[in-house]
KOLMAR-547757 format. One record per residue (C-alpha): residue number from 1; residue in one letter; x, y, z. Coordinates in Angstrom, 1 decimal. Each point is the difference from the previous one (the first is absolute). Last residue first. Layout:
BEGIN
+-----+------+--------+--------+--------+
!  nr ! rest !     px !     py !     pz !
+-----+------+--------+--------+--------+
! NUM !    a !      X !      Y !      Z !
...
+-----+------+--------+--------+--------+
***
This chain:
BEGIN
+-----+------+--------+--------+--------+
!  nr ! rest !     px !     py !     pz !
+-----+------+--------+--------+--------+
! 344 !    x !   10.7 !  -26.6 !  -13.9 !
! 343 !    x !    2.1 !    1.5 !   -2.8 !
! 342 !    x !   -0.2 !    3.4 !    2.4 !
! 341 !    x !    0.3 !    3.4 !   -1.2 !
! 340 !    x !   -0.3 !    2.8 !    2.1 !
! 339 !    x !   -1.6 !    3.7 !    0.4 !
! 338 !    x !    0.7 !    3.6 !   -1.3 !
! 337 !    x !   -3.0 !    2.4 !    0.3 !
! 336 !    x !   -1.2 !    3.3 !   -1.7 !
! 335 !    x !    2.8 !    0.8 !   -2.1 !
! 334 !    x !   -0.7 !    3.5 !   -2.2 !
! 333 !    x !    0.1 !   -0.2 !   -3.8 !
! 332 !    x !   -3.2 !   -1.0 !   -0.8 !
! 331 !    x !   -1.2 !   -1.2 !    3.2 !
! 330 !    x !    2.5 !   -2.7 !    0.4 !
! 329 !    x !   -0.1 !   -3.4 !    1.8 !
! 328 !    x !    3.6 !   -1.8 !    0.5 !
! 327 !    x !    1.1 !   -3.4 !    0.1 !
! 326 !    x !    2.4 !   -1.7 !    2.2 !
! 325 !    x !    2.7 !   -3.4 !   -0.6 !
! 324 !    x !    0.2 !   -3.6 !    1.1 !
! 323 !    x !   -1.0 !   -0.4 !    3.3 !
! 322 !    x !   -0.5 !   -3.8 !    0.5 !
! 321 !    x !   -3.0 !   -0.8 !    2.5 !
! 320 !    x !   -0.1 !   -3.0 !    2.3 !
! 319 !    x !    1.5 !    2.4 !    3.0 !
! 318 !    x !    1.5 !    3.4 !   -2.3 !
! 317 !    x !    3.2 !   -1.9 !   -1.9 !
! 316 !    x !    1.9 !    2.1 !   -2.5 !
! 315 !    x !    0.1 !    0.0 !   -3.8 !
! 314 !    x !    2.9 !    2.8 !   -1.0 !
! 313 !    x !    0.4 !   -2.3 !   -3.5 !
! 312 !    x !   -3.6 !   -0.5 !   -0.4 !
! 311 !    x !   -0.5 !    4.3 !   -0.3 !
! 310 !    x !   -2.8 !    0.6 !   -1.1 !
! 309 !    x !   -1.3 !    3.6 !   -0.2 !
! 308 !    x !   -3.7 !    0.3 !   -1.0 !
! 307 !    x !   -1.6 !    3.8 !   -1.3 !
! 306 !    x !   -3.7 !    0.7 !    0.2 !
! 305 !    x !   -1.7 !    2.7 !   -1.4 !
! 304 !    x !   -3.3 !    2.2 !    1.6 !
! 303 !    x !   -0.8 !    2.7 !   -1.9 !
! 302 !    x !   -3.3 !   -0.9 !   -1.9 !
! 301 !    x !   -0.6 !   -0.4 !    4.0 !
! 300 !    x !    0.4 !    4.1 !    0.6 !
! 299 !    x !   -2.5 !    0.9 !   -2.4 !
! 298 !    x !   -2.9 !   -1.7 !    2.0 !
! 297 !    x !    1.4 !    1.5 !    3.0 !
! 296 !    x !    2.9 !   -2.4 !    2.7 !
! 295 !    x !   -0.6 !   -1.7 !    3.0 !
! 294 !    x !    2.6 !   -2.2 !    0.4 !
! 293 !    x !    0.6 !   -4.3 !    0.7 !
! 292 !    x !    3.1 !   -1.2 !    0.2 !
! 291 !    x !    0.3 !   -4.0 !    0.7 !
! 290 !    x !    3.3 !   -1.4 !    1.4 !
! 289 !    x !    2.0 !   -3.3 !   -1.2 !
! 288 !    x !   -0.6 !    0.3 !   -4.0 !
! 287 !    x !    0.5 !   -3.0 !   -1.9 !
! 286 !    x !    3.0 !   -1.7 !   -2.2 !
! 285 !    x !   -0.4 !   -3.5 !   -1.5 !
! 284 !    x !    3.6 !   -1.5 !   -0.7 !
! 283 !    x !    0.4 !   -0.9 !   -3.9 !
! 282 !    x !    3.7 !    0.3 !   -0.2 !
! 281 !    x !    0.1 !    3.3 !   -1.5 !
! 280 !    x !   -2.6 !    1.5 !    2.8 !
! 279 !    x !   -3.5 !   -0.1 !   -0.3 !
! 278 !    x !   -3.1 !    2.4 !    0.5 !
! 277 !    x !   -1.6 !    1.4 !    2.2 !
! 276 !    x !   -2.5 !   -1.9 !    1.6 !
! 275 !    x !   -2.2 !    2.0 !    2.8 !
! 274 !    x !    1.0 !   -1.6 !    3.7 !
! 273 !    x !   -0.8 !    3.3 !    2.0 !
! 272 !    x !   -2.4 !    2.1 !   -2.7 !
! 271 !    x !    1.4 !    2.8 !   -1.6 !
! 270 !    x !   -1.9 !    3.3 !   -1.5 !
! 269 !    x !   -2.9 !   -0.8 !    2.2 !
! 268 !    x !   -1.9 !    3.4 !   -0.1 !
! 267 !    x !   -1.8 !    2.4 !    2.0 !
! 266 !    x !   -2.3 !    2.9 !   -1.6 !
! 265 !    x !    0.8 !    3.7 !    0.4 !
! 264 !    x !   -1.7 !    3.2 !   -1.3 !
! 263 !    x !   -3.9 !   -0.3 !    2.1 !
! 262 !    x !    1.9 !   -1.6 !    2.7 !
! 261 !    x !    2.7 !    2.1 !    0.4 !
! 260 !    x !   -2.2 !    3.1 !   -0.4 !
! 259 !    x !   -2.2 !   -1.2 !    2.7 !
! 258 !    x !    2.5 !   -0.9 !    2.2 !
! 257 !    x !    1.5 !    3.6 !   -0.4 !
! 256 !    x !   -3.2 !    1.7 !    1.0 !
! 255 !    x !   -0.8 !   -2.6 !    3.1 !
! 254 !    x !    3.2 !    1.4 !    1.4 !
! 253 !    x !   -0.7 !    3.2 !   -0.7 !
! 252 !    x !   -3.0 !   -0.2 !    1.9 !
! 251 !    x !    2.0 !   -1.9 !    3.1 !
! 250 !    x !    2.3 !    2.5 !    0.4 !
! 249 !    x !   -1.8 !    3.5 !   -0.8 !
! 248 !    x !    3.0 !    2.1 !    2.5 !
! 247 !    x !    2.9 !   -1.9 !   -1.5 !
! 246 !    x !    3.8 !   -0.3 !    1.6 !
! 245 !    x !    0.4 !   -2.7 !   -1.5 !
! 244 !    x !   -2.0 !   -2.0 !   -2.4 !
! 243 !    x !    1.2 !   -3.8 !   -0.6 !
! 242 !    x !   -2.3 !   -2.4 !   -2.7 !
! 241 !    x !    0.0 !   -3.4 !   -0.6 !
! 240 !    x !   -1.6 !   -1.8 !   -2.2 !
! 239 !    x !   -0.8 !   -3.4 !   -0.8 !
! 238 !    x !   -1.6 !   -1.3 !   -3.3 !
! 237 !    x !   -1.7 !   -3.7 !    0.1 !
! 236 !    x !   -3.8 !    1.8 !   -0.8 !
! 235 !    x !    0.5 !    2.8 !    2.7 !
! 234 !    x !    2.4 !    0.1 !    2.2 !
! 233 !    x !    0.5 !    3.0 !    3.0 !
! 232 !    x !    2.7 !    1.5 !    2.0 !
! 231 !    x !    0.6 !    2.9 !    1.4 !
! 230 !    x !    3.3 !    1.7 !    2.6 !
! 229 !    x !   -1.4 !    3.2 !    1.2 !
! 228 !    x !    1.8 !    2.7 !    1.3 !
! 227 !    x !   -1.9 !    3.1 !    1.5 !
! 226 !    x !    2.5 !    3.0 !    1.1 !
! 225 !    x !    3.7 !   -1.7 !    0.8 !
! 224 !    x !    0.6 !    3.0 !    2.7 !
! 223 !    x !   -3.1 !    0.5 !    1.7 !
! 222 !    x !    0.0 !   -3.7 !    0.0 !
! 221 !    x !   -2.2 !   -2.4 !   -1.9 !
! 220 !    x !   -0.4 !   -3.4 !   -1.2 !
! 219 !    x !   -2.2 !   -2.8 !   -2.1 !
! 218 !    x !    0.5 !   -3.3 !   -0.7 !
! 217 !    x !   -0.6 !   -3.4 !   -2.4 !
! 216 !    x !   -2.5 !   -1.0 !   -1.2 !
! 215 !    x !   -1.6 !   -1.9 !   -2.7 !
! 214 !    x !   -3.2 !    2.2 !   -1.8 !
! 213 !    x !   -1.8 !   -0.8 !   -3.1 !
! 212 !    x !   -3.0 !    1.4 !    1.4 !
! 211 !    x !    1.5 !    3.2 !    1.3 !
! 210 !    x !   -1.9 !    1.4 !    4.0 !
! 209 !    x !    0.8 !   -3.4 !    1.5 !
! 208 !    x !    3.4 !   -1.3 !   -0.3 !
! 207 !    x !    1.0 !    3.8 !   -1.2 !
! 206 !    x !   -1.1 !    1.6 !    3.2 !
! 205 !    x !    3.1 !   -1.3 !    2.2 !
! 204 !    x !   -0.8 !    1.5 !    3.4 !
! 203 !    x !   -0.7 !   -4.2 !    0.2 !
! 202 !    x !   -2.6 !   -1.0 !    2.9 !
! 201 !    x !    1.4 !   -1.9 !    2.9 !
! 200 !    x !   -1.8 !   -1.4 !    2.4 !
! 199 !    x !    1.3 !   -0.5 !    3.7 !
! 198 !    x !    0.0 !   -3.1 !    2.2 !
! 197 !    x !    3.7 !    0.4 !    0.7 !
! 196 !    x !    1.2 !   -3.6 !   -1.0 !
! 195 !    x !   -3.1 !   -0.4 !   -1.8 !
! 194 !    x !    1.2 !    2.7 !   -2.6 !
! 193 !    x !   -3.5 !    0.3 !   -2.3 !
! 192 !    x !    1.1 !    1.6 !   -3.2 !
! 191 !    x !   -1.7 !    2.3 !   -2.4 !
! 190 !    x !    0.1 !    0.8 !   -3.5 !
! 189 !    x !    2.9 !   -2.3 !   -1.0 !
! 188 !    x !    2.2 !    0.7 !   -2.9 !
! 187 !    x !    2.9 !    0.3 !    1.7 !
! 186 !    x !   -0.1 !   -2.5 !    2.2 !
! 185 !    x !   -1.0 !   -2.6 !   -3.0 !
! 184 !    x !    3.3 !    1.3 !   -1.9 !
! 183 !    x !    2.6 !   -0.6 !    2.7 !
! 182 !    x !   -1.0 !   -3.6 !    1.0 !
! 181 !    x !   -0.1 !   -0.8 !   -3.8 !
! 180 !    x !    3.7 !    2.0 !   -0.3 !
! 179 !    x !    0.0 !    1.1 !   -4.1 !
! 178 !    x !   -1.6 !    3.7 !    1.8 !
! 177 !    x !    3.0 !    0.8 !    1.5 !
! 176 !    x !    2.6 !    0.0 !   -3.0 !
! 175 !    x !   -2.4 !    2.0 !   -1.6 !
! 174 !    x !   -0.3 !    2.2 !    3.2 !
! 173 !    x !    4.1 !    0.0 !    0.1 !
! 172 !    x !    0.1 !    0.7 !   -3.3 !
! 171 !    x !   -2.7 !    3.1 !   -0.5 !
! 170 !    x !    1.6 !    1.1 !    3.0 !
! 169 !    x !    3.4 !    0.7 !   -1.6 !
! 168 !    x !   -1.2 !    1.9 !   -2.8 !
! 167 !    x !   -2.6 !    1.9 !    1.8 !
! 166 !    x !    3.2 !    1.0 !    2.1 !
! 165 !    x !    1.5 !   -0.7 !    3.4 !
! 164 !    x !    0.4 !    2.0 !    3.2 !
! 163 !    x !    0.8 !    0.0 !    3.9 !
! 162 !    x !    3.5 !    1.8 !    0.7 !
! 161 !    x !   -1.8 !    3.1 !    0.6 !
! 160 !    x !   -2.3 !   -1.9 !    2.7 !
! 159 !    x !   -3.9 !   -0.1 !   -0.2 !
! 158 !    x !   -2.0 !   -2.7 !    1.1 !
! 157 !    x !   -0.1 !   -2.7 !   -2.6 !
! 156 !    x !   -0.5 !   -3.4 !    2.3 !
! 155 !    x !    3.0 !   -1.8 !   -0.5 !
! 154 !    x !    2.9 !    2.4 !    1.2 !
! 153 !    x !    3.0 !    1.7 !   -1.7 !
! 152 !    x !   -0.9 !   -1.3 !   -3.7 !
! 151 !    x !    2.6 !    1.0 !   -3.0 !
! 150 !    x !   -1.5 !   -0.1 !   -3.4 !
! 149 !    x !    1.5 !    1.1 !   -3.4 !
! 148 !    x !    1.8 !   -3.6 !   -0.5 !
! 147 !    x !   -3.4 !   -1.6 !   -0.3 !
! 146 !    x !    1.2 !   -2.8 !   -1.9 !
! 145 !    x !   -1.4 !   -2.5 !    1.6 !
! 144 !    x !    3.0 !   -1.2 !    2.1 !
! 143 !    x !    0.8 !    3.3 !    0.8 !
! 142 !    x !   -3.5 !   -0.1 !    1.3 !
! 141 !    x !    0.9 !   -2.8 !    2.1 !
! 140 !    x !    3.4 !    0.9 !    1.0 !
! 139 !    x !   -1.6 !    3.4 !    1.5 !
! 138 !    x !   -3.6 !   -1.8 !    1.6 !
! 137 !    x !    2.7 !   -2.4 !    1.9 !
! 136 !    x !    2.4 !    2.6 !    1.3 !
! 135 !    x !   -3.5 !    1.2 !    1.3 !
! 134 !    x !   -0.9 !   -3.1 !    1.3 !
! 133 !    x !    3.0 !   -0.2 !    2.2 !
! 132 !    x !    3.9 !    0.3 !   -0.5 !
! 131 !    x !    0.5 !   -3.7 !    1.9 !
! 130 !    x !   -3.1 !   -2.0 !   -1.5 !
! 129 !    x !   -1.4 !   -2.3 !    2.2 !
! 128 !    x !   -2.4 !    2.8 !    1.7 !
! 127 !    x !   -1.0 !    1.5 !   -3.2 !
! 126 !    x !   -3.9 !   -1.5 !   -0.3 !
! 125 !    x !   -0.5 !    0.6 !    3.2 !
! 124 !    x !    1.1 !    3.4 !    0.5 !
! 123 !    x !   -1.5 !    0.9 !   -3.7 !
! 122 !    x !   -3.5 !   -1.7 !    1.0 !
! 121 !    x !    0.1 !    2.0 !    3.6 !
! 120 !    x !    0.5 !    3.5 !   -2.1 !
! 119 !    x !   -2.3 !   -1.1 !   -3.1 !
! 118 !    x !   -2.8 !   -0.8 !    2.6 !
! 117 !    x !    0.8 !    3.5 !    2.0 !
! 116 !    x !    0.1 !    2.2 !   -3.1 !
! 115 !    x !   -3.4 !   -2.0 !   -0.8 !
! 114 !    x !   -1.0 !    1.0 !   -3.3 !
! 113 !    x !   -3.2 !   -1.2 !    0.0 !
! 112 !    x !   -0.7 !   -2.9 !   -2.8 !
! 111 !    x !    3.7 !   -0.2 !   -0.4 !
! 110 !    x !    1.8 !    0.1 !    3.7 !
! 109 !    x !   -3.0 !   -1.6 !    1.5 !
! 108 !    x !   -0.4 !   -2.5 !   -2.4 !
! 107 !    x !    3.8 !   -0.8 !    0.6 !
! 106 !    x !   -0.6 !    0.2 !    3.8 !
! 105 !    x !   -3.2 !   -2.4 !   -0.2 !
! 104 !    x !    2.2 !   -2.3 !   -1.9 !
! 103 !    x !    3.0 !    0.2 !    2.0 !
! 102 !    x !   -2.2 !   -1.4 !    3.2 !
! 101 !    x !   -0.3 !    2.5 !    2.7 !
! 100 !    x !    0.9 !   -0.3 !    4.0 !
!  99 !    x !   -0.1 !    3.2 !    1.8 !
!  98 !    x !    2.7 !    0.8 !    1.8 !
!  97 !    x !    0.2 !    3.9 !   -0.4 !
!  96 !    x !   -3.4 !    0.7 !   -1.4 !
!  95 !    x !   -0.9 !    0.4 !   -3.9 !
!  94 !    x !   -2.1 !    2.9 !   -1.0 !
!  93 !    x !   -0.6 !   -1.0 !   -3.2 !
!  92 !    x !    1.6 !    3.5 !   -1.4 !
!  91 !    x !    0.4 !    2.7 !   -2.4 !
!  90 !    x !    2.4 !    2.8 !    1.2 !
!  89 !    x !    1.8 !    0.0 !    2.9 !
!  88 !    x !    1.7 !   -3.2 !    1.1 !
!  87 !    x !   -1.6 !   -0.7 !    3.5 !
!  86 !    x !    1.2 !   -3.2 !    0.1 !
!  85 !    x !    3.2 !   -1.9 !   -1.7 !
!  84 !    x !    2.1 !    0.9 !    3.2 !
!  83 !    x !   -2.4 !   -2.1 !    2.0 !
!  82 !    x !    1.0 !   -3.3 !   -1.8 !
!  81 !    x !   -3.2 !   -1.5 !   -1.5 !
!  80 !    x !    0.6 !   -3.6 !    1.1 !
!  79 !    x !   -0.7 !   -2.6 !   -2.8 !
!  78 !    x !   -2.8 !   -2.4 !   -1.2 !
!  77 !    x !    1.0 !   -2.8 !   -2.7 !
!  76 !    x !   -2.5 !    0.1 !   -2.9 !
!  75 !    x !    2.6 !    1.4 !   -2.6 !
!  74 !    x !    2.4 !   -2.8 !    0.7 !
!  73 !    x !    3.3 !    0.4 !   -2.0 !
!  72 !    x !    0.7 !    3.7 !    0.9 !
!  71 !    x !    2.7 !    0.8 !   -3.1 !
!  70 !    x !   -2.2 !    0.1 !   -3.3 !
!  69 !    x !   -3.3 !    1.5 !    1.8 !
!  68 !    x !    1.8 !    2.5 !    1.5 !
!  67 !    x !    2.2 !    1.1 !   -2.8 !
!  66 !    x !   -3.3 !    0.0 !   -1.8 !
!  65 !    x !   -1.9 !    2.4 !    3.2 !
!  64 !    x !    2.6 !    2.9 !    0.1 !
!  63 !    x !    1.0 !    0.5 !   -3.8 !
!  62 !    x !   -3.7 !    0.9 !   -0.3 !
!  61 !    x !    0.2 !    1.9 !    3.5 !
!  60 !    x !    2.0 !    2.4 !   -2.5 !
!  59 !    x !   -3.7 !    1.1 !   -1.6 !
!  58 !    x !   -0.2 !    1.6 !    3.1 !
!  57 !    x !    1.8 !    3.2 !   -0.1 !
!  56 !    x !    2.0 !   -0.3 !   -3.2 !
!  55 !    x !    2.0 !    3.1 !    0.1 !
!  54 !    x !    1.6 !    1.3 !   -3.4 !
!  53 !    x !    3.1 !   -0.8 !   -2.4 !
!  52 !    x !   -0.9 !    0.6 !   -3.2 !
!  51 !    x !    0.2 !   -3.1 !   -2.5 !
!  50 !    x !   -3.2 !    0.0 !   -1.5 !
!  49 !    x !   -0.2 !    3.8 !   -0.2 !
!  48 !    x !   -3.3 !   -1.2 !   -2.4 !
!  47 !    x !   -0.6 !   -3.1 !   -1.4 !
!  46 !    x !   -1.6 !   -2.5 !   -2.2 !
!  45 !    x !   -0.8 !   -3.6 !   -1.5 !
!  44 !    x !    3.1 !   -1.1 !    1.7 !
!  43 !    x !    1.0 !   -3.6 !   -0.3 !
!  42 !    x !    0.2 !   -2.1 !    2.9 !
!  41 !    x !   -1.0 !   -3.2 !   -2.3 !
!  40 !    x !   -3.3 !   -1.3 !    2.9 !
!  39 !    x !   -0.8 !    3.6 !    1.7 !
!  38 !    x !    0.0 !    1.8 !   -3.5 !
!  37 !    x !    1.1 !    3.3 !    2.0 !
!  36 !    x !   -1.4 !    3.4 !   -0.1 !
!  35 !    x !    2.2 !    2.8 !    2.1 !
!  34 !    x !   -0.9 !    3.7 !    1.8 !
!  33 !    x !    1.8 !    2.5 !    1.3 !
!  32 !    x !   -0.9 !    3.4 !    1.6 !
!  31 !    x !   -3.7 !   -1.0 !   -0.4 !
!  30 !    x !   -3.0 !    1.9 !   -1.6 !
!  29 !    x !   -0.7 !   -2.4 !   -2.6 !
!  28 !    x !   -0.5 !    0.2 !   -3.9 !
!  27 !    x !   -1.7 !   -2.7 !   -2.0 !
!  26 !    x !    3.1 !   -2.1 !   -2.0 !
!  25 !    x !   -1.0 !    0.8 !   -3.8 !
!  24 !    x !   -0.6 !   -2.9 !   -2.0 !
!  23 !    x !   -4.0 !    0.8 !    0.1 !
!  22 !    x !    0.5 !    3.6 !   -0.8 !
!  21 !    x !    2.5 !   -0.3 !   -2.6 !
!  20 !    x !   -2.3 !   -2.6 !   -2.2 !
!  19 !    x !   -2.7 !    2.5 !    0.5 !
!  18 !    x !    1.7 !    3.1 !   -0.9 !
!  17 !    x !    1.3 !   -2.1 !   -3.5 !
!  16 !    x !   -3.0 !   -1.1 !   -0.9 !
!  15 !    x !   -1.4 !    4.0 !    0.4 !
!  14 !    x !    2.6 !    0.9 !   -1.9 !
!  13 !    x !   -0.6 !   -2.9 !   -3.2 !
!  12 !    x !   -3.6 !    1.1 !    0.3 !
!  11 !    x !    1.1 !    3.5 !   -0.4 !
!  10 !    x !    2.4 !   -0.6 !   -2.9 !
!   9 !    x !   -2.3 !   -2.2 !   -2.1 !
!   8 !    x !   -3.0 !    2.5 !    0.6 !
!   7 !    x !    3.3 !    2.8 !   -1.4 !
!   6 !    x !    0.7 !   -2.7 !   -2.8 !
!   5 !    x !   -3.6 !    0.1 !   -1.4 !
!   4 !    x !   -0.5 !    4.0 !    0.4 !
!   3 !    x !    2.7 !   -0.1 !   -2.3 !
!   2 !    x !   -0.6 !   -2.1 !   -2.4 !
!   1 !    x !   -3.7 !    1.7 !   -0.2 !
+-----+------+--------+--------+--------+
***
């Protein structure tokens, strides 16, 4: 009788244990190499050959439109399609040479369609001033990042050896991206009327309108790259992004992974910009400058522990703000974010 007792015990406690793996475990995907990113901590939920080296096809127009956007200071000024920037093969808008376009219909062109030709007259325009070019620019940039696996040879993906990134990589430039306002309501549109070229676009994106909870941001291809999809969606305050290269079920794979992020992660405000402290020896109020928010599991937050760093005696000035030491957030043993103290 004992014993038929602790084998029911041992079955249920199986069975328990199937279920709680099945639901943690990351559904599986078809592409070459896939990442999941927190969108608002940059922490990675999960990965795959994260950091191999791998053509982007589209997905580098990305990098394309928010260097655009940050160096071309009026976005509703119309500009002459240079006749070297038409006929690009591939996807196109089918710009004419001379034609005069505003920047805003060429950066929904280059995003919502893929326009090799909008992204070629955007990068022309956009790195005229600069004396190495916009693709000098896209290279500091993602150094900049910290997307030191990338190297970009032209701004519209078509294929060239010395053309690559990572899932790694991508996953920061898109959630580097999508924090631009201008940047983020391009990409998540469904369709775009260009007055300046009295054309319609409709996004190839299908996650803005085939995934509820979908944000953006771009899709690509090339014999080469296969199907790369760059996915974002939030649901309830968490944000998500997801890279898949090189994957022939893009977009359902995509909208896989969100659900399993959203069914096993939650987003949290583990410090709030201005949050009291504490005090220093002589009595000074301390508070946190920067907010970190993460999404993090139910077991993960019983994790969560804070650690403050003053340091009054290296106090430097920041505008009306004193800097006066860091703090630290830790998942158990692992740092999640570092950010400053202020005493103001």
């Amino acid at each position: 009788m004992i014993y038929k007792k602790i084998l029911a015990l041992s079955i249920i406690l199986i069975i328990f244990a199937c279920q709680l793996t099945q639901i943690e475990a990351v559904p599986e995907v078809s592409a070459k190499a896939y990442l999941v990113m927190d969108a608002q901590s940059g922490r990675i939920l999960k990965s795959h050959n994260a950091n191999l080296k791998l053509p982007i096809a589209s997905t580098t127009k990305i990098m394309t439109a928010i260097l655009a956007i940050e160096t071309i200071e009026d976005l509703n000024q119309r500009i002459e399609v240079p006749p070297e920037c038409c006929g690009i093969e591939g996807s196109s808008i089918y710009l004419k040479p001379k034609q005069m376009v505003s920047v805003i219909d060429l950066l929904y062109g280059t995003m919502l369609r893929s326009g090799n030709d909008a992204a070629a007259v955007l990068a022309k325009f956009a790195g005229r001033n600069d004396p190495e070019g916009f693709i000098s620019m896209m290279n500091r940039k993602a150094k900049e990042l910290g997307a030191l696996n990338t190297n970009f040879a032209n701004p519209n993906g078509l294929h060239d050896d010395n053309h690559y990134s990572t899932a790694y990589d991508l996953a920061l430039i898109s959630g580097y991206a999508m924090k631009n306002e201008i940047f983020r309501e391009i990409a998540s549109s469904e369709k775009y009327k260009a007055e300046s070229m009295n054309n319609i676009f409709y996004n190839k994106n299908k996650v803005v309108y085939q995934y509820k909870y979908g944000t953006g941001i771009k899709i690509g291809y090339t014999k080469a790259a296969g199907r790369c999809l760059v996915a974002s969606a939030e649901k309830e305050g968490t944000q998500i992004i997801a890279v898949l290269l090189n994957d022939n079920t893009w977009f359902n794979d995509s909208y896989r992974i969100f659900d399993w992020a959203f069914e096993n992660y939650k987003t949290y405000s583990i410090a709030e910009r201005g949050q009291f402290v504490r005090y220093t020896k002589d009595k000074t109020p301390v508070f946190i400058d920067d907010g970190f928010r993460s999404a993090l599991t139910d077991k993960e937050i019983k994790q969560i522990r804070f650690e403050a760093l003053i340091e009054p005696e290296h106090m430097s000035s920041d505008s009306e703000s004193k800097i006066c030491g860091s703090y630290n957030i830790y998942l158990g043993k692992n740092k999640l974010h570092t950010g400053r103290l202020i005493t103001q």
